[in-house]
C-alpha positions as CSV (number, residue, x, y, z in Angstrom):
1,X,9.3,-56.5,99.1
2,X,13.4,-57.4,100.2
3,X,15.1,-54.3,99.8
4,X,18.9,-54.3,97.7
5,X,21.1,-55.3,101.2
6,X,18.4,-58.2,101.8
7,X,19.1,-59.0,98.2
8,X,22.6,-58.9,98.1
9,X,22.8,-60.6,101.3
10,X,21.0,-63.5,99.7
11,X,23.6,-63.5,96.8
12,X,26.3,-64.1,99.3
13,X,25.6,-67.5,100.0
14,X,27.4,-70.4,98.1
15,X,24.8,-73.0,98.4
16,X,21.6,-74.1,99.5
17,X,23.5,-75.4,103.3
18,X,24.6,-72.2,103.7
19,X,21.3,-70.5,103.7
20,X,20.8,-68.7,106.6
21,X,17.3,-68.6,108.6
22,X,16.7,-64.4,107.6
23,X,18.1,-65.8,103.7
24,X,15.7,-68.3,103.4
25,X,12.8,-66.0,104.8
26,X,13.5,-63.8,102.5
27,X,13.5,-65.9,99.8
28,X,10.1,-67.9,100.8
29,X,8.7,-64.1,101.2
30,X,10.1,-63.0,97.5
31,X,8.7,-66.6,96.3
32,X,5.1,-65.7,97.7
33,X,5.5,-62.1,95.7
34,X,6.1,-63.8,92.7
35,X,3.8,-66.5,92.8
36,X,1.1,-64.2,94.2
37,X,1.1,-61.8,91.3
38,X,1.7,-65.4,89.1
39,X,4.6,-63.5,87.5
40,X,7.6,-65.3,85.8
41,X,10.8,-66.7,88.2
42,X,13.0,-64.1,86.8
43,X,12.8,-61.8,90.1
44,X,13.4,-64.7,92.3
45,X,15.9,-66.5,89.8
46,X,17.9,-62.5,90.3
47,X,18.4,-63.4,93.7
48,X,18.7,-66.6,94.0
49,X,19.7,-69.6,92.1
50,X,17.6,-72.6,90.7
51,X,19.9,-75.2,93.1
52,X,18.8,-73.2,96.4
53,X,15.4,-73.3,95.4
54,X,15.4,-76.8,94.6
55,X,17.4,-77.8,97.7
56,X,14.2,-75.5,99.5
57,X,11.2,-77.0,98.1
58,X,13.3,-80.5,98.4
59,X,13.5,-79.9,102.3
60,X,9.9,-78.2,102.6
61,X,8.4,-81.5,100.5
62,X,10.5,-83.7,102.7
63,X,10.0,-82.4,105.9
64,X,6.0,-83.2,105.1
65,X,6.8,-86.8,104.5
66,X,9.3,-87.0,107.2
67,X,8.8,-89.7,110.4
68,X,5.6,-89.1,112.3
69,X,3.6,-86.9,109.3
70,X,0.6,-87.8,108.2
71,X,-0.3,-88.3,104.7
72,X,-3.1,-86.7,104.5
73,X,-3.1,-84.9,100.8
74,X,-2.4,-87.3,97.4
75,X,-0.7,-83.8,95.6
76,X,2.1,-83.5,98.0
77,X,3.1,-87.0,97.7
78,X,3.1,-86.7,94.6
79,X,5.2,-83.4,94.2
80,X,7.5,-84.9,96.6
81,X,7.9,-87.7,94.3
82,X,8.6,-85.6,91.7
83,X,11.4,-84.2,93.6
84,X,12.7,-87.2,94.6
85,X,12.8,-88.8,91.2
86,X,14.3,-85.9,89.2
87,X,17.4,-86.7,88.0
88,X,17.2,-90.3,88.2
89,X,19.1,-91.5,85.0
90,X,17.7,-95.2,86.1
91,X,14.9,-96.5,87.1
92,X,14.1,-96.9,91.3
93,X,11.8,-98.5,93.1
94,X,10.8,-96.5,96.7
95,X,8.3,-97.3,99.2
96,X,6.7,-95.3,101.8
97,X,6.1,-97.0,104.3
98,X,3.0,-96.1,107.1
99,X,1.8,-96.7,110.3
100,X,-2.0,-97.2,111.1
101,X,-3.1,-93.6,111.1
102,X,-1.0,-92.9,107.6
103,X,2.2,-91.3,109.2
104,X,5.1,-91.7,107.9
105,X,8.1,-94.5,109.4
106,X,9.8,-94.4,106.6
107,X,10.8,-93.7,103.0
108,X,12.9,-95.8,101.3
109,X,14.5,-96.8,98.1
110,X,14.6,-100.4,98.0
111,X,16.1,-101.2,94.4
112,X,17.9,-99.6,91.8
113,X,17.7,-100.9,88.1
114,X,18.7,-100.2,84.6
115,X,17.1,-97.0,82.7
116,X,14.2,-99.4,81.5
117,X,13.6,-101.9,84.5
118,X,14.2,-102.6,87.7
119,X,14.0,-106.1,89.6
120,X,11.9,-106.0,92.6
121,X,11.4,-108.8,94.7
122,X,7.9,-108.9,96.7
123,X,10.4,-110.8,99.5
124,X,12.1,-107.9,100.5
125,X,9.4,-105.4,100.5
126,X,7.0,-107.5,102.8
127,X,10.4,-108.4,105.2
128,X,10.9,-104.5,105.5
129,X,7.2,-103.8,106.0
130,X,7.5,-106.1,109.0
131,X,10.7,-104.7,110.1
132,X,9.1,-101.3,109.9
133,X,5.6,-102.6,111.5
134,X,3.7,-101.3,109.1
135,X,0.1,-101.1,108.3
136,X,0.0,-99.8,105.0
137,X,2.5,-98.6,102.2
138,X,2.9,-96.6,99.0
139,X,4.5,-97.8,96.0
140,X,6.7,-95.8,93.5
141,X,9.2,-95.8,90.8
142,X,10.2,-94.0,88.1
143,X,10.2,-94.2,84.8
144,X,13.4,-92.9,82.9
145,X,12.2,-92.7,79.9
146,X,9.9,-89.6,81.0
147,X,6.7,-91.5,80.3
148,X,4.3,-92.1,83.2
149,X,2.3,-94.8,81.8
150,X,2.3,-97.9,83.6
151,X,3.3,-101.1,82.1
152,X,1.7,-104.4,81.8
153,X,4.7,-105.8,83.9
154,X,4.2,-102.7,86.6
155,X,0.6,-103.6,87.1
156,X,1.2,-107.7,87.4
157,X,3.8,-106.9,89.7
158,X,1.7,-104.4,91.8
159,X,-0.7,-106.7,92.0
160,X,2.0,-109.5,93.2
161,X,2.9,-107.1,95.8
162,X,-0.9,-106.3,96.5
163,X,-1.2,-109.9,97.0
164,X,2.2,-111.0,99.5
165,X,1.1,-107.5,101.5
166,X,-2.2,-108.7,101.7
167,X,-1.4,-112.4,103.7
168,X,0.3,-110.0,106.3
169,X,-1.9,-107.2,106.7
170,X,-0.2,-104.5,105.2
171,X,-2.3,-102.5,103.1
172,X,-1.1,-101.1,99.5
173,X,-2.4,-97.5,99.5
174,X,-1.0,-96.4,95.9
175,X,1.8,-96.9,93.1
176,X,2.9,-93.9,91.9
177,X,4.6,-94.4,88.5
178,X,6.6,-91.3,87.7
179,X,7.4,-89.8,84.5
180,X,9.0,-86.4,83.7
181,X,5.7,-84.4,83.2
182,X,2.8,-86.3,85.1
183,X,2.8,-89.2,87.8
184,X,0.1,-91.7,87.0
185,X,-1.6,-93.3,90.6
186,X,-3.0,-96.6,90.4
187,X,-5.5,-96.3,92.7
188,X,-6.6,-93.3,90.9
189,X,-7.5,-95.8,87.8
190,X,-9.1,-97.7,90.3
191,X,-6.5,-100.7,89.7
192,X,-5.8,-101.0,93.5
């Protein structure tokens, strides 16, 4: 367990870029504590504060889906979406974009809407698949509102995208639609 001077040494930093590598140890240790006797976040919350354990589990989820990784686990893309979308007052439309083995080239937001739609134009995302040289792809945006339900209009234009992807060989893996409390995934429905 940190002792008080690993503690207050913690305190001292002003934000999450400041962290230092024995800080952050000693805050992924104190998180493992916690979670391992599936306590509260009070402890860890007394040391830290919820913006450096964001920024943490931000960079941790990121680094798994950064250039080169392999997607390899359905939950962690979906956590990291989670992440990612937070916050977002309107609605975004990402793609992950994969190589043949499902590693990562890139993650990017390709438009930004209003908080109940967002135009996205099958033109652009097959052009940037090609750009990218990619094999395959996952498909995600969020939905403001908080509800993860899919809408008619979000599976017609999945399967639009499906569709322009398919005449070049780039495979649609997944859409994630994400809501506040649960990310639905089309393939898990069995609509891809």
């Amino acid at each position: 367990m940190p002792t008080k001077a690993m503690r207050k040494t913690v305190k001292l930093s002003s934000s999450p870029s400041d962290l230092k590598i024995g800080e952050m140890n000693i805050i992924v240790k104190l998180a493992f504590d916690i979670l391992s006797e599936r306590s509260d976040y009070s402890k860890l919350l007394s040391v830290v504060n919820e913006d450096v354990i964001i920024k943490l589990a931000t960079d941790i989820l990121a680094r798994r889906h950064s250039p080169g990784m392999s997607i390899t686990n359905p939950t962690d893309t979906k956590r990291y979406l989670k992440v990612h979308f937070s916050g977002f007052k309107n609605e975004a439309f990402c793609v992950l974009f994969l190589d043949n083995r499902h590693r990562v080239i890139s993650f990017e937001k390709l438009f930004t809407g209003t908080i109940n739609s967002a135009s996205v134009h099958p033109r652009v995302v097959v052009q940037r698949a090609l750009e990218l040289n990619a094999a395959a792809i996952i498909l995600s945006h969020n939905h403001p509102s908080g509800v993860a339900e899919p809408s008619e209009a979000d599976r017609q234009l999945t399967t639009r995208l499906k569709n322009a992807l398919d005449l070049v060989d780039v495979r649609v893996l997944d859409h994630l639609v994400v809501g506040s409390d649960e990310i639905v995934a089309f393939a898990e429905r069995g609509w891809l």
